[in-house]
N, C-alpha and C positions, 0 to 999 in steps of 0.2 A: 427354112425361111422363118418360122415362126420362132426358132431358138435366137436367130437374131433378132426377131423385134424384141423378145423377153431380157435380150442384153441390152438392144439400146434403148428402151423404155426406161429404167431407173439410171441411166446414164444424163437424159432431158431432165427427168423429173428434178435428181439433184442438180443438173446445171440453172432450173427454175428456181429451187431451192436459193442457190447462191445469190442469184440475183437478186431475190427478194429480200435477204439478209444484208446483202450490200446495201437497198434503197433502203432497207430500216438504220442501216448502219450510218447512213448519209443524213438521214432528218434525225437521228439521237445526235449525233455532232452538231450541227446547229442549233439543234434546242439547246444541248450543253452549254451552246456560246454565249446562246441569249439568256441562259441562267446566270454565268458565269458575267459575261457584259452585266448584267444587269445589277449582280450582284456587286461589281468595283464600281460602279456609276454611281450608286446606291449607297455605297459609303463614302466614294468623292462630295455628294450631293449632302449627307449628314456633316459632313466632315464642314465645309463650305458653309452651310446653313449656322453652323455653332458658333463658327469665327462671324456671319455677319448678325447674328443675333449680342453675340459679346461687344463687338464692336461698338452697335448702336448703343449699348449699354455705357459702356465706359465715355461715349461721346456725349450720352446725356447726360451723365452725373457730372462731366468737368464741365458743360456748358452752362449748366445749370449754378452749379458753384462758381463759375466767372461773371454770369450774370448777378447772382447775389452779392459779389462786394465790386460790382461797378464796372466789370469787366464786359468784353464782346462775344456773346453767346455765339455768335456761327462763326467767328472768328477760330472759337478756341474749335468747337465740336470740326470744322474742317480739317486744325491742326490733328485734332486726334485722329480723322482718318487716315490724313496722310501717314503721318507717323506709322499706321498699322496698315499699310500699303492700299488702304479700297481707293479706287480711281476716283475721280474725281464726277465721272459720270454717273455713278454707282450712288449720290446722295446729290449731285445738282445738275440742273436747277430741279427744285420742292416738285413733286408732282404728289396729287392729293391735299387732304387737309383733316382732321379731324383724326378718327377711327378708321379712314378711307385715307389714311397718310402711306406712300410709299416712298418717297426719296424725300430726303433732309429732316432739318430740326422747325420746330413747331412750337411756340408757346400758345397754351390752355388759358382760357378765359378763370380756369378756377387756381392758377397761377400752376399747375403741373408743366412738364415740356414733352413731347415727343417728338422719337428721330427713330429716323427709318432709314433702310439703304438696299437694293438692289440691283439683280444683275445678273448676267445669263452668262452659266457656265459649258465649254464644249462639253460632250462625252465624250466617254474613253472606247467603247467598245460596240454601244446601243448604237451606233451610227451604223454596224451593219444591216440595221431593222428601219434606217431610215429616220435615226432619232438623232439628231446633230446637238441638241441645246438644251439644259434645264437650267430653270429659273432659280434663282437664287435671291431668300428675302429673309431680314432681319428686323426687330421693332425693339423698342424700347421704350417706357414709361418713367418718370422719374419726378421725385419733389425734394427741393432743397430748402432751408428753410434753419430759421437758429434753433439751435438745440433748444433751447426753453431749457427749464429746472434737469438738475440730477440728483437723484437720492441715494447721493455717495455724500459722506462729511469726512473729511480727514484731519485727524488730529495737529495742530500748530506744532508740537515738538519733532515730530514726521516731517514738513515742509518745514522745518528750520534745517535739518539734516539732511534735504533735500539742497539745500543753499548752500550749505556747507560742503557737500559732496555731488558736485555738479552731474547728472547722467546718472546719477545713483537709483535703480527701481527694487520698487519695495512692493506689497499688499495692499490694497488702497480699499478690497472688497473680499467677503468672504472669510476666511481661518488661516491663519501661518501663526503656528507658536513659536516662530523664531523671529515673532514683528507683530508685537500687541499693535491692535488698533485703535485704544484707549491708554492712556495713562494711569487713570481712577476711575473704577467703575465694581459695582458690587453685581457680582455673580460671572462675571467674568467672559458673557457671551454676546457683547457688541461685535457687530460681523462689517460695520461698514455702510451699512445702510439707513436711512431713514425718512422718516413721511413725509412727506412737499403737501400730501394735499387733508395735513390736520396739524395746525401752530394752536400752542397754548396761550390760555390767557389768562392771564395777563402774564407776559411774559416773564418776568420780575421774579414768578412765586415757581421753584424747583417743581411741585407737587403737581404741576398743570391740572389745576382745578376746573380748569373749564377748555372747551377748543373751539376754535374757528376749522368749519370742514369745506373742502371743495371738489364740486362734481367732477367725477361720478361716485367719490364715496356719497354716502347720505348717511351712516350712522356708525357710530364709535361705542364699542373698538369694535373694527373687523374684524373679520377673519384672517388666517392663514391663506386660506387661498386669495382671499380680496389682499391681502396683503403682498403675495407672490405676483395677482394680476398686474395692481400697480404697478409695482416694480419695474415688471417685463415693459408693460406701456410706458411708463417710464426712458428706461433705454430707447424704446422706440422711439421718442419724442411724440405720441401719441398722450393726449388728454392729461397734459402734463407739463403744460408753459406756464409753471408757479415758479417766482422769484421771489424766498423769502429775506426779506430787507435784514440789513445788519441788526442781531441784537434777537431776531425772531428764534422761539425754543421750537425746539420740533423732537416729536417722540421716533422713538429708535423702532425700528423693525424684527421685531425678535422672536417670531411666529415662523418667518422663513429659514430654512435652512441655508448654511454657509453652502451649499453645492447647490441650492435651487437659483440663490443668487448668484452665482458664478453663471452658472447653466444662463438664467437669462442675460444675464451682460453677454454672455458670448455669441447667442443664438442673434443678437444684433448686432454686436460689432466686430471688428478685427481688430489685430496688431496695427498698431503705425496712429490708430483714431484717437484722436484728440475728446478730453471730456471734463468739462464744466463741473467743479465739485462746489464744497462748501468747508470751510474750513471752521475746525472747533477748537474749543481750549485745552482739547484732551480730557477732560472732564463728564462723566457718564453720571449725570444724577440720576438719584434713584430712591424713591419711596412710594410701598408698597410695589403695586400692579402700575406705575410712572416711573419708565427710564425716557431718559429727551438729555438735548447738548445744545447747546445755544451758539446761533452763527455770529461767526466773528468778524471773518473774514471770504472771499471768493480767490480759486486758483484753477488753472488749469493743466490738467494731464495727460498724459500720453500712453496708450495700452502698450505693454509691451511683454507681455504672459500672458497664456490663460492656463489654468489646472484644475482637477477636477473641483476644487474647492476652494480654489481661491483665483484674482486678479491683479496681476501686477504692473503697475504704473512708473514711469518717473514724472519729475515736476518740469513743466515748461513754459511755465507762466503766474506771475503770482508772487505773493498774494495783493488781491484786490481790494482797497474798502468800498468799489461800488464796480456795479455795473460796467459803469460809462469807460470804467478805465481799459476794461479788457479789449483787444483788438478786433474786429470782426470777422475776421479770416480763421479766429481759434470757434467761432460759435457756430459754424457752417454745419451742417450735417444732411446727407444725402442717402435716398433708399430711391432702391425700385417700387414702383406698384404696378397694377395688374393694370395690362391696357384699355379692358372697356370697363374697369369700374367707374361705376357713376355717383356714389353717394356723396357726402361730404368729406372734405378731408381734410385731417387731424393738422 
């Protein structure tokens, strides 16, 4: 008797055994699930989230620029969702207002616009945990607004050969030794760019004897870096809505490197962007510590390269003896901003 119970004793134990390894076998399989659920739901839900965050994005920038030359801001911003398939419930009717905006577009008191859009996505797999729906929300901030000044000048015999050769892109910023960006110029390193907010005076005299400065320089000459800042602001259309009238000298920028101005044009715009230049007679005067090129005329151009040192353009408009001439569809220019900034804006 007792030699049977010493065989069926480890006979229970391991059948204890098994069973126990089964019920852990059974709750590691669910857990798995719910890592694994969790984990596809969790990149549906990123995935979802980018498309309505871009969305809202590209609905505010064309609403925004439909609005500024006359057009129907929620007219266009609905087109655009359609177009990218968000339903229609997904952005109307407007629920919220302000910083507490969730569906549609919104014009700001400080003339910015906000659009927003969401919307509840099934899950894939979390429904075995009793989890059916995650929310889906996208925002966007945006200001559109004329370019104001550019501290690009391009040479007239460039934009003659631009007219000549229609479609034709060249260097308009930066270094290409196979595309002087001057004609005449002593030392041979005009890059393309120049100061909007320091004109000589009296324009007349090469030597720019004296300047007219506007904030936020406050003293002449800068620096290299106040030099690169501009610039970049500049592009931005940040502190930098100087229109210098026909005939105005303005000093060249030759502190910055041909890659630091590439760099900043590029870090604001893309291919395809339309940009406001000034056109010169090709001529780089120079005496002493004053090189400057006197505006002649206005044109506009179209990115269409970027490299590490240079920017290439063709001509698409131009040239202008005023302002008034240019179209208003070419001075449009549109950026994101950050949604709860509150300061002023440029």
């Amino acid at each position: 008797m007792n030699t049977l119970r010493k065989v069926i004793s480890p006979l229970k134990y391991r059948r204890a055994q098994k069973g126990q390894v089964l019920i852990l076998l059974v709750f590691g399989l669910i857990a798995l699930i719910v890592v694994v659920g969790f984990a596809i739901d969790m990149g549906i839900w990123w995935w979802q989230t980018s498309i309505a965050h871009e969305t809202a994005r590209a609905g505010c920038v064309a609403a925004a620029n439909s609005a500024l030359i006359g057009g129907n801001a929620q007219s266009t911003f609905a087109s655009v969702m359609n177009k990218n398939g968000i339903p229609t419930t997904a952005y109307s009717p407007k629920q919220g207002t302000g910083l507490g905006l969730k569906k549609g577009l919104e014009l700001q008191s400080d003339g910015s616009w906000r659009a927003a859009v969401s919307w509840v996505e099934p899950t894939f797999l979390l429904n075995l945990v009793n989890v059916s729906q995650m929310p889906i929300f996208g925002r966007a901030r945006c200001l559109t607004q004329n370019t104001g000044g550019s501290p690009i000048a391009v040479r007239k015999t460039a934009l003659d050969y631009s007219k000549a050769h229609p479609g034709a892109s060249y260097t308009i910023l930066g270094n290409d030794p196979k595309w002087p960006l001057s004609d005449t110029e002593n030392g041979n390193n005009f890059r393309g760019a120049v100061y909007l907010h320091m004109w000589c005076v009296p324009s007349s005299n090469q030597n720019c004897p004296g300047q007219i400065i506007f904030w936020p320089l406050t003293s002449v000459p800068p620096s290299s870096q106040t030099e690169k800042d501009l610039a970049l602001d500049c592009f931005k259309g940040v502190n930098c809505n100087i229109q210098p009238p026909i005939g105005t000298r303005l000093p060249i920028t030759n502190g910055t490197s041909a890659k630091d101005l590439a760099a900043a044009f590029e870090s604001v715009h893309k291919v395809g962007d339309k940009i406001l230049v000034l056109v010169y007679d090709g001529t780089v005067w120079s005496k002493g510590n004053s090189k400057n090129v006197v505006v002649q005329y206005y044109a506009v151009y179209q990115a269409t390269k970027f490299s590490a040192n240079s920017v290439e353009a063709t001509l698409v408009g131009g040239p202008y003896s005023s302002l008034s001439q240019i179209p208003s569809n070419f001075l449009t220019r549109s950026r994101e901003i950050s949604w709860d900034y509150t300061g002023a804006l440029p």
